[in-house]
PAFIGU-855834 format. One record per residue: residue in three letters; x, y, z of N, C-alpha, C in turn. Coordinates in steps of 0.1 Angstrom, whole numbers, plus 5000, padded with zeros to 4 digits. Example, Ala and Ser with C-alpha at 12.3 -4.5 7.8 and 13.67 -1.06 7.14 Angstrom:
Ala513249435078512349555078513249675078 Ser512849785071513749895071512950005079 
***
This chain:
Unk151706541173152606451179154106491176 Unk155206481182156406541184157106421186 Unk158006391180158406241173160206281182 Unk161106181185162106171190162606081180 Unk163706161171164106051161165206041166 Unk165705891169167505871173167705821161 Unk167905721154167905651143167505671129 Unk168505661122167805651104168405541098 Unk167705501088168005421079168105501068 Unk169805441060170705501049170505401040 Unk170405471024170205361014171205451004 Unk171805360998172805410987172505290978 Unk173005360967173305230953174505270947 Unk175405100944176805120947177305020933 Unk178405000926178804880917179104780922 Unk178504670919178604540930180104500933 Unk181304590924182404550928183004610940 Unk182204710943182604810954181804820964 Unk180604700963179504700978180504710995 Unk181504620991182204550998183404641007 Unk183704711000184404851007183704951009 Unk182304961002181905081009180805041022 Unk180904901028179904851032180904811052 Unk181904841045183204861058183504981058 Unk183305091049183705241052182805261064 Unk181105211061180405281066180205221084 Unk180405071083180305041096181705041102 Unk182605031098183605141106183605241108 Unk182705311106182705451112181305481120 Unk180705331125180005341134178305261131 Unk178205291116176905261111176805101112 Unk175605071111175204871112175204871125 Unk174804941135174804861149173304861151 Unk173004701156171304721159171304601173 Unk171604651186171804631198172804571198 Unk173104441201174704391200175104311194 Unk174404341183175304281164175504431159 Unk177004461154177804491143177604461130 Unk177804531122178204501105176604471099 Unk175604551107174204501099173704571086 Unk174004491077173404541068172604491053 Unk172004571046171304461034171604501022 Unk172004431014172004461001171204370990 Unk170704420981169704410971170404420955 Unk170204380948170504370932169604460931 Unk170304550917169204640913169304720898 Unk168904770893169104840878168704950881 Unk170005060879170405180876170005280867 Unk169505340861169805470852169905590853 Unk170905660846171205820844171705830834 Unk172005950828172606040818173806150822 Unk174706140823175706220828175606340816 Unk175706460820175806550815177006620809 Unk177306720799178606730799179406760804 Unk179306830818180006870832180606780841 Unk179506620835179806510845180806460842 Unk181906360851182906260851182406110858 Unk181706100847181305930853182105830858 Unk182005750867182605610870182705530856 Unk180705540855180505460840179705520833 Unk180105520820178905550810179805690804 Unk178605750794178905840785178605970788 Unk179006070784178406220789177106190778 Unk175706280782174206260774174106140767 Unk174705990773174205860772173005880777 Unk171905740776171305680788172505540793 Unk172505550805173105410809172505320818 Unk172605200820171505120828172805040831 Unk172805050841173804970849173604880867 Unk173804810865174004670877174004740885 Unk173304740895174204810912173304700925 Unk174304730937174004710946173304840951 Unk171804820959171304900971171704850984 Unk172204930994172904911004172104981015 Unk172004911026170904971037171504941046 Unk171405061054171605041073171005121079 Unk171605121094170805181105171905261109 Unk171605401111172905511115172805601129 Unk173305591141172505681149172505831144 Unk171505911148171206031145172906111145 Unk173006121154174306171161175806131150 Unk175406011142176605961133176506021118 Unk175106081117175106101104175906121094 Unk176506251097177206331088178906241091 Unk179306181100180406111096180405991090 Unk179205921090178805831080179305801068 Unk178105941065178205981045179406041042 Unk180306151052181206131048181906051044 Unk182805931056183005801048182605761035 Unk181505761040180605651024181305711011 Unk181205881009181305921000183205890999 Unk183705911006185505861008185505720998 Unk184905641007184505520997183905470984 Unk183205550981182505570970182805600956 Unk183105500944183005570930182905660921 Unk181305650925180505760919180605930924 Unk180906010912180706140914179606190926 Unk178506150920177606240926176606060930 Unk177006000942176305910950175005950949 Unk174005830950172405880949172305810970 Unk171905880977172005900989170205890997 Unk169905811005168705821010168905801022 Unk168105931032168105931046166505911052 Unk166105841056164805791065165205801079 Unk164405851081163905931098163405751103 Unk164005691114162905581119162605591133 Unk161305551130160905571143161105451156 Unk161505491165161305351176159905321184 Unk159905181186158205151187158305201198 Unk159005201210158805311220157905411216 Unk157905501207157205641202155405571203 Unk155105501204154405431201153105421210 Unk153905411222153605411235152605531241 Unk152905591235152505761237151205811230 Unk150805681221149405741212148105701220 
***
């Protein structure tokens, strides 16, 4: 089966003080449209951890800490075609050195039709 993916869903984790601008970087630049609502998106509470290394420049925390920190998970829907101006944004927007970034392939139930 040979799948037509238009659409993905983008998940980032962000400092809850910064959901809020990075959550307009990204639907300004096209992301959150799911037919004719704007600005769609979800965010979740969530607990963090990493160890920044000594090369790293953290937002938060220590170089070879553990840190466990607060964050928002942030989800939308991006057309295929938007991707890469997205994440750019996002990352414009973004705190964190090195953003933790998730792209999901979604399928539309259209595809569906076909089995």
């Amino acid at each position: 089966m040979k799948l037509d993916i238009k659409k993905v869903k983008i998940f980032v984790t962000i400092p809850p003080d910064r959901t809020d601008e990075v959550r307009k970087a990204v639907c300004n630049a096209g992301a959150g449209v799911i037919g004719n609502y704007n600005y769609c998106t979800t965010s979740t509470k969530c607990l963090g951890t990493f160890i920044p290394n000594e090369k790293a420049n953290p937002y938060i925390g220590e170089s070879n800490k553990l840190e466990f920190v607060q964050e928002d998970k942030l989800e939308f829907i991006c057309d295929i075609e938007n991707v890469k101006n997205v994440i750019e944004k996002l990352k414009e927007a973004h705190p964190y050195e090195e953003p933790a970034i998730d792209i999901v392939p979604l399928i539309d139930l259209q595809e569906f039709d076909t089995l």
